[in-house]
N, C-alpha and C positions, 0 to 999 in steps of 0.2 A: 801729301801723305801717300806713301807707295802701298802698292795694293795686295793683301796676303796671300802667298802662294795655295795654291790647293791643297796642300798637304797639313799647311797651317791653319787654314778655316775648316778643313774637316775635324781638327786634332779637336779646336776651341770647340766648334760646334758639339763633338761627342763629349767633353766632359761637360759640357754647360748641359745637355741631353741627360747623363748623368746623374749630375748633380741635382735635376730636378725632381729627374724619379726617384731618389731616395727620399728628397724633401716630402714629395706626397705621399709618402710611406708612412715618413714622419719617424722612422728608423736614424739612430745614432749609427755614427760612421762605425762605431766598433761592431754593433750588433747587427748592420748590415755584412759588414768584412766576413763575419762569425757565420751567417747563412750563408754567405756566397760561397764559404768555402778557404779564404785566405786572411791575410793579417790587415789592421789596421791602418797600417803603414803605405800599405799597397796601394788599397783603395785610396789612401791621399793622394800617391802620387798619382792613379790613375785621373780623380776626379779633376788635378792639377794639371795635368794632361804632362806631367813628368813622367809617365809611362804609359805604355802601348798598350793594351789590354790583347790577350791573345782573344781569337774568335769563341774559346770555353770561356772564357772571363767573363765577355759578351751576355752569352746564353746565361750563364749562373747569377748574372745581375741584372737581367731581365724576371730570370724566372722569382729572384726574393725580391722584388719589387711589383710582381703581379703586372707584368709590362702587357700592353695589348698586343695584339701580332703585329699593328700598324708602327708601334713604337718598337717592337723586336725588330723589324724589316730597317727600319731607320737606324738603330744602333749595329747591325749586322752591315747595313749598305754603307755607314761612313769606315770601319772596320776594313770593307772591300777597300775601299779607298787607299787608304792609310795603309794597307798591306803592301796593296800591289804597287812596287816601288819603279815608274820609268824614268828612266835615264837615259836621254838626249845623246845624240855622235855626236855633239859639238862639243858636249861637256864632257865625255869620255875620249874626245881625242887631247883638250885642254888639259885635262886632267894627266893625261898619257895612256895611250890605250895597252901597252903592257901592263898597267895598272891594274886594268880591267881582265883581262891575261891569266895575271896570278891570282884575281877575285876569285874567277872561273874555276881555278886549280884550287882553292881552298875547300869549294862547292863540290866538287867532284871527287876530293879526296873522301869526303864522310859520305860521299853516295856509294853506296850498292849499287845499287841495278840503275842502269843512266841507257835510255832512250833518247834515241838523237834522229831528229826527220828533218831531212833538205831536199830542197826542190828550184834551187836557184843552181847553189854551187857545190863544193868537197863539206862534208862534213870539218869541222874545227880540226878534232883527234887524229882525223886519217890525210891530211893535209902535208903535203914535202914540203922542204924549204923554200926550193925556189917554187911554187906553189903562193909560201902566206909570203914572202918578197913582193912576188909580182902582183899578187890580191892589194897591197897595203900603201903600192910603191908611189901611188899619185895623189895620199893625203898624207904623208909624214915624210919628214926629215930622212937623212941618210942615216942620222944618231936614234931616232925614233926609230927607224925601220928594222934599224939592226935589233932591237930592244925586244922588239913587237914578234920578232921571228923565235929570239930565242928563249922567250916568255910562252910562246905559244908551243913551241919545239919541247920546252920543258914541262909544259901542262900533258902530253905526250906520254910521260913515263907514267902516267896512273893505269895505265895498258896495260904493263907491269904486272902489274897484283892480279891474284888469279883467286883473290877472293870478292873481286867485282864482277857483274857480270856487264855487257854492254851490248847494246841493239841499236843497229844504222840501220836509218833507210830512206835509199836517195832513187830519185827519178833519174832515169837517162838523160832526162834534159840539165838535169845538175852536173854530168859529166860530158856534154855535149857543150855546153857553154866554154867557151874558147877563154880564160884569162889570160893565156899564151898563147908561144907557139906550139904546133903541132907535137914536137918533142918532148917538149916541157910537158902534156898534158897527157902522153903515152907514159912518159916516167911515172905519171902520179897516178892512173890510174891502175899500172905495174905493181905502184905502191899499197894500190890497195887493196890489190887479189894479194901480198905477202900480207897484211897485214888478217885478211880476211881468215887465217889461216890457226890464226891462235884462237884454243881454246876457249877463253871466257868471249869471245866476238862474235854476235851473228850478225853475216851483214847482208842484207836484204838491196835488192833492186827492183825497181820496177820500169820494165821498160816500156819503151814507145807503142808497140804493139798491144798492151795491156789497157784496159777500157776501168776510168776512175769509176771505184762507185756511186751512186748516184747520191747525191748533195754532199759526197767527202772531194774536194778541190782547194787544198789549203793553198794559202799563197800567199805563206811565210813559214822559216825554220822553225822548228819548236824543237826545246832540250828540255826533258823529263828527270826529274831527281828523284828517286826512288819513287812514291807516291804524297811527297810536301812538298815540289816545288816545281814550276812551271818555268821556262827564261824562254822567251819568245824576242825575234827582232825584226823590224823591219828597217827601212831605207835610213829612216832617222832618229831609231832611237831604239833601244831596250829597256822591256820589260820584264818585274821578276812577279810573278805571280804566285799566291799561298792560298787563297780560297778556296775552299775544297770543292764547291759547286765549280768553278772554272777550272781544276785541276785533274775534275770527272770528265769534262768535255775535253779535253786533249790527249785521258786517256783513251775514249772512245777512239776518237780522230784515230791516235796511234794504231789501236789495232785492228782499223777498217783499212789504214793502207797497208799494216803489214801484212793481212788478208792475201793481199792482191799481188805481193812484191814475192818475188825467188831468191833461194838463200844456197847456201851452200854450193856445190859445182853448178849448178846450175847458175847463181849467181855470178858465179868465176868466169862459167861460160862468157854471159852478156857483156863483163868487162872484157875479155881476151880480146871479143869481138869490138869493143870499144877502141880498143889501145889498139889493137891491128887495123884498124882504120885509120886512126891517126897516125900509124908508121906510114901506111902506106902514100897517106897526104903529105907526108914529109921526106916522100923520098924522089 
């Protein structure tokens, strides 16, 4: 017997959690559904575990069930669970990671205001071609890579619309990291003082010289969707995050380094100074 994945044992465990608080209510499904706030139907499938209960769902059928805070915490913690959806690189390059590409672009079309913080590499958005090539070029195919550049190239035009706004902010050391050669990584940082330049973009650096604040030291990208969604990655996997207590903490994070980071000519500057270094190592 194969062993249920997490996402499957939290589903079962919350309605069977559920299902029990109503019992010692002793509430019928209709005239639970009626206090909670929604239809009959609902709450089947929820108790069925046919549907997701949002985190208000949660709270409204804790509170008509007179839930204790020990049992609110439990149907809120499997809730976190179940939200917060990671997705593995193994499965997302199987899958095809242009896939994952145009996910990206579907997400960032319905955002507003998208915050983006790196500290490895380029931001996704502000990335040149030969750039996401040479980033992608030693786990896919030549048919994959080509896919992946121009999936990523076309997520690109949500820059476009000038009724978004957008905030980057990368660490010098994310423009210091070599994916190329010298050339290659003056073009793209060239790239990103043009892009730097349009209106709805502020783009924030923080260079080497600059001291972290004290206990802010992230050490991984996080993408901000307006204020519901968190997408954070590291080495082997991505996560999408919805919880709004963890959605708090990354908006702090964000605006303790944006504290710290220089925007506008100033910002321009530390790139000029970037990509004229790397002209110079390449000539």
């Amino acid at each position: 017997m194969s062993t249920p994945l997490p996402s499957q044992y939290a589903r079962d465990k919350l309605s069977t959690l559920l299902r029990a608080l109503r019992a010692a209510t002793e509430l019928t499904s209709a005239e639970a559904a009626r206090r909670a706030g929604f239809s009959q139907s609902k709450l089947s499938k929820i108790e069925n575990g046919a549907l997701l209960p949002s985190y208000d769902d949660g709270e409204a059928l804790c509170r008509t069930y007179g839930a204790t805070a020990e049992q609110r915490d439990e149907v809120l913690d499997l809730l976190r669970v179940l939200h917060d959806e990671v997705e593995s690189a193994r499965v997302i390059l199987r899958r095809g990671a242009h896939r994952k590409q145009q996910q990206f672009a579907r997400i960032e079309a319905e955002t507003i205001e998208y915050r983006d913080l790196q500290v490895a590499y380029v931001s996704g958005l502000l990335q040149s071609a030969d750039y996401i090539r040479r980033m992608a070029s030693k786990v896919m195919s030549s048919t994959d890579l080509d896919k992946q550049v121009a999936a990523r190239l076309a997520r690109q035009r949500v820059l476009d619309d000038q009724g978004k706004r957008f905030t980057f902010v990368m660490t010098e050391g994310a423009l210091r990291w070599r994916a190329g050669s010298a050339g290659l990584m003056a073009a793209q940082v060239e790239h990103i003082i043009e892009v730097s330049h349009r209106p709805n973009v502020d783009l924030g650096i923080i260079p080497w010289s600059v001291e972290a604040p004290p206990g802010v030291m992230p050490g991984h990208e996080v993408h901000i969707y307006d204020n519901r969604m968190v997408i954070v990655g590291i080495q082997t996997a991505t996560a999408t995050i919805q919880d709004p207590r963890d959605i708090e903490v990354y908006l702090t994070l964000f605006a303790s380094v944006t504290a710290v980071a220089v925007f506008g000519d100033e910002a321009r500057i530390e790139l000029e100074r970037i990509a004229g270094d790397y002209r110079a190592s390449d000539s």
